[in-house]
C-alpha positions in Angstrom: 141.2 110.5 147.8 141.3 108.5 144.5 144.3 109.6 142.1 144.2 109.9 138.5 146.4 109.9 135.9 145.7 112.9 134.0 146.2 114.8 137.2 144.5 116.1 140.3 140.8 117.2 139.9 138.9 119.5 141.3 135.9 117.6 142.3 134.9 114.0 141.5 132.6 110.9 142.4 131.3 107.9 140.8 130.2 104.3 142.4 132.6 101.8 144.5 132.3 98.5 144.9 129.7 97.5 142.4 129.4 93.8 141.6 127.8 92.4 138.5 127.9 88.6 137.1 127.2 87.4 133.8 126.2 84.2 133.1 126.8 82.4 129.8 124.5 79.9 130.0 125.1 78.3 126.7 128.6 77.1 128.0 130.2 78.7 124.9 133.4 80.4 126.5 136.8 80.6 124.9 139.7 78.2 125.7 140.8 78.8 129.4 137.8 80.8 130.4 134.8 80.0 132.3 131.2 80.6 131.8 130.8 83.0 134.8 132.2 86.8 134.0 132.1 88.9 137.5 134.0 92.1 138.9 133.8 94.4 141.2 134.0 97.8 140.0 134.7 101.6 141.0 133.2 103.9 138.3 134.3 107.5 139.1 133.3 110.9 136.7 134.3 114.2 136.6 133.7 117.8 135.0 132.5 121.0 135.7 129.1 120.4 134.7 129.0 118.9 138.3 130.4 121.7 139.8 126.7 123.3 140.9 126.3 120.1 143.2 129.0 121.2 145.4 128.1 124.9 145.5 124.6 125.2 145.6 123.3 121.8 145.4 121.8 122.4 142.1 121.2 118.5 140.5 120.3 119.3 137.1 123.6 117.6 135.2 124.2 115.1 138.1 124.0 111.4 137.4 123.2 110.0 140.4 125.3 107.6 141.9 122.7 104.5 142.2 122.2 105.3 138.0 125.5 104.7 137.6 125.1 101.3 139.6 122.3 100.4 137.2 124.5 101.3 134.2 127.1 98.8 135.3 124.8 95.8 136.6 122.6 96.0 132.9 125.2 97.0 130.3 127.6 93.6 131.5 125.0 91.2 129.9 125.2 93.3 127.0 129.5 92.7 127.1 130.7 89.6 125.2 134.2 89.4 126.2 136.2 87.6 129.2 138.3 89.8 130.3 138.5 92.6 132.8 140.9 95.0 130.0 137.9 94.9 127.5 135.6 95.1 130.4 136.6 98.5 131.6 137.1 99.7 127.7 133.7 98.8 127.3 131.8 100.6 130.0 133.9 103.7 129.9 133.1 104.1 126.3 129.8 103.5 126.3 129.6 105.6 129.7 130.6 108.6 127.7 128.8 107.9 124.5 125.8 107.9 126.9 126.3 110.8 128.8 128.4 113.6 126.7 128.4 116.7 129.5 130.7 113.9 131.8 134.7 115.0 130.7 136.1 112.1 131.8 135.5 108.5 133.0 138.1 106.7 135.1 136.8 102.9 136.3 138.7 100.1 138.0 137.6 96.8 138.2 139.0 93.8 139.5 137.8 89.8 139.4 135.0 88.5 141.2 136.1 84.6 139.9 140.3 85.2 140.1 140.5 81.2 139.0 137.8 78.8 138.2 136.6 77.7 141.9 133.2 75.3 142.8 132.3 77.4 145.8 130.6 80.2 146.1 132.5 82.9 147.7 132.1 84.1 151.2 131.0 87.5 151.7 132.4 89.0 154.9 131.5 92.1 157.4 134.1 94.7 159.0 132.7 95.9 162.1 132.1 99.3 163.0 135.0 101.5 163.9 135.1 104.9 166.0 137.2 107.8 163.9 140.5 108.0 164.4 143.0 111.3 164.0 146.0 110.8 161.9 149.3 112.7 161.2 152.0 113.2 158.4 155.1 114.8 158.8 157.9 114.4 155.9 161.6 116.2 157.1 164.2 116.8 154.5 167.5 118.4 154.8 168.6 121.8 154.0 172.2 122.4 155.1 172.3 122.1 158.7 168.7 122.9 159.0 166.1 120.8 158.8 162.9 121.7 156.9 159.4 120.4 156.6 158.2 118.9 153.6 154.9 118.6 154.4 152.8 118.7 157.7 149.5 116.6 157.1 146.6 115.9 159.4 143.3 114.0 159.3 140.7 112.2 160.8 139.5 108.7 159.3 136.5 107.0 159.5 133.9 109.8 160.7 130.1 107.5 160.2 127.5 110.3 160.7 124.0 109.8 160.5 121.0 111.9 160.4 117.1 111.6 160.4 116.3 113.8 157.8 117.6 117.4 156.6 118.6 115.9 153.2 117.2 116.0 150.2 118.5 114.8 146.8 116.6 115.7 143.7 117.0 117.1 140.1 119.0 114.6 138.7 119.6 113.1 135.5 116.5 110.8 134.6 116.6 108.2 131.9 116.2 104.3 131.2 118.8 103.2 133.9 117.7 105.4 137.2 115.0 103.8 139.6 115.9 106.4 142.3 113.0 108.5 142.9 113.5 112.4 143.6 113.8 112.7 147.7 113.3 116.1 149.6 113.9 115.2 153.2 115.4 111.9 154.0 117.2 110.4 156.7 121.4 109.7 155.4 123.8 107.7 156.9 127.3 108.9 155.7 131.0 107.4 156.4 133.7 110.6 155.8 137.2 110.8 155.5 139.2 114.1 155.5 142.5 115.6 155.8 144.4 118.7 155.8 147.7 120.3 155.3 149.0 123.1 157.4 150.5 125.9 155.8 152.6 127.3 158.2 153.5 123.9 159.8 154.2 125.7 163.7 150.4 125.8 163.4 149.8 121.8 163.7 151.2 121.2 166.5 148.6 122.3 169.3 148.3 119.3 171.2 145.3 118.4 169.5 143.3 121.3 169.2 143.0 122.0 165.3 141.7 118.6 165.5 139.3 119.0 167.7 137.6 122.1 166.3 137.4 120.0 162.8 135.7 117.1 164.1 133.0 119.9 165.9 133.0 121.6 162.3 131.9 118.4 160.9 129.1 117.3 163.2 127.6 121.1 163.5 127.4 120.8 159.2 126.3 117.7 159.6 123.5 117.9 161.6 122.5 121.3 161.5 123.0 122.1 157.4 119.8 121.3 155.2 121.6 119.9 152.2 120.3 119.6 148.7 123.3 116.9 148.0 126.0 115.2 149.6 128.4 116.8 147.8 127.2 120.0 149.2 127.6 118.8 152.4 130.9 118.2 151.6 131.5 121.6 150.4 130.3 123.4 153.0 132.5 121.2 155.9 135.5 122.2 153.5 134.6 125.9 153.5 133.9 126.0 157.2 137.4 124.7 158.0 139.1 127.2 155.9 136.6 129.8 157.5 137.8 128.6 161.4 141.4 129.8 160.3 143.0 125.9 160.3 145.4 126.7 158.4 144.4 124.0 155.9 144.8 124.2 152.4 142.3 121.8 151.7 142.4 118.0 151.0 139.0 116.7 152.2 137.8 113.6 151.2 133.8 112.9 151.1 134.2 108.9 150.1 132.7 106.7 151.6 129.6 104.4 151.9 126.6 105.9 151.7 123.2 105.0 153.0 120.4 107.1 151.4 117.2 105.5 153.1 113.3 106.0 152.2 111.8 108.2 154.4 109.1 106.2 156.4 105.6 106.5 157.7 105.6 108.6 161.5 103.2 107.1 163.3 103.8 107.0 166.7 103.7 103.6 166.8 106.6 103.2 164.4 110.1 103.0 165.1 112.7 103.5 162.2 115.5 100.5 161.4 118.8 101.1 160.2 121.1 98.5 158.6 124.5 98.6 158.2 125.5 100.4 154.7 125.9 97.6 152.4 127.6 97.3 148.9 127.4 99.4 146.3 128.1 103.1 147.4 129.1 105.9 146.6 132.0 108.0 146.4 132.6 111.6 146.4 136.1 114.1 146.3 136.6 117.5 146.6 139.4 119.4 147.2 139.3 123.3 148.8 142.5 125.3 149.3 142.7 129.3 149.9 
């Protein structure tokens, strides 16, 4: 989950790990600069006019994620300055000039080019990891007693993938989005979720609660014709509270995202899959009783 400093939100997503160079090929940089500008950057957006997405997969005021990517990569040849604190003024600005319904626009960027180097940089490839559960427990003191603080349980690094079942359609349309409208395509998906027990006893069930989440997540998975990926989201959230875990919510949907063109069936074709690559998306949401 991403935090923000104007507090907690109720649902949220944007673009991670966008990269964009711009090239002054002129030479004319200021003292102590050089003439190639790049960053990495996480653009994340928020408001209720994205609020149908999650509950009934209704697109119509959702900028889609591979728009926003656009935005970035074609407004930073429009930016003149050097440094990464103008950088992020700029495109949030203009971000919100551009789109008005968005309430808010939180980015982060951070150097492609830290200092002035000859060589080009070495792009690197984690390799696949299985999910793994997690726990939280904070104790405190009260008198002689001891009390929880907090009793917190997840599972990291679920990578689903599906051959089609998803659609994504609807969306916002204008001079930065390529993506074409999709009704059934296949979706390759990493997810990250945890949850908080409210009566703590209930957490420790030698791995059961755990268990029944990760078989709510594959049956929505696989079995839920989406209209979104937030949606998806939504219903795995809502299933969980339905299964009585005694969660109060905290379910992440970040991760990277692989939205694939569906492809001709002939029987003589076989589908490939690559590993998701960089940028992708990133989605939040947040459920509690």
């Amino acid at each position: 989950m991403h935090s923000f400093a104007s507090g907690s939100k109720r649902n949220y997503y944007g673009k991670a790990d966008v990269i964009a160079y711009r090239l002054n090929r002129d030479w004319q940089t200021p003292p102590g600069a050089i003439p190639v500008f790049g960053a990495n950057v996480t653009l994340l957006i928020y408001g209720d006019a994205f609020w149908p997405t999650y509950e009934t997969g209704d697109n119509t005021g959702l900028i889609a994620t591979d728009s926003m990517k656009n935005f970035i990569q074609r407004e930073t040849l429009n930016f003149t300055g050097c440094d990464l604190e103008s950088y992020r003024h700029f495109l949030a600005v203009l971000f919100l000039e551009t789109y008005p319904h968005v309430e808010g626009a939180p980015d982060h960027a951070r150097p492609r080019f830290p200092t002035c180097q000859s060589s080009m940089g070495v792009w690197r490839l984690n390799p696949a990891a299985s999910d793994a559960a997690t726990a939280r427990l904070e104790l405190r003191r009260d008198g002689e007693a001891l009390e929880t603080v907090e009793l917190r349980s997840g599972i990291q690094g679920f990578r689903l993938l599906r051959l089609g079942g998803s659609a994504f359609h609807g969306f916002v349309r204008d001079q930065y989005t390529t993506l074409p409208d999709i009704h059934n395509r296949p979706l390759h998906m990493w997810l990250s979720l945890d949850w908080v027990y409210t009566e703590p006893a209930a957490g420790y069930s030698q791995g059961a609660v755990t268990a029944r989440v990760r078989r709510v997540v594959q049956e929505i998975f696989h079995g839920f014709e989406s209209g979104s990926i937030q949606q998806i989201i939504y219903q795995t959230g809502r299933e969980m509270l339905a299964e009585d875990t005694r969660n109060r919510g905290g379910e992440s949907g970040s991760g990277r995202i692989e939205p694939g063109i569906p492809w001709p069936k002939p029987a003589t074709l076989s589908p490939v899959y690559t590993e998701a690559r960089p940028p992708y998306g990133c989605l939040g949401l947040t459920l509690r009783r």
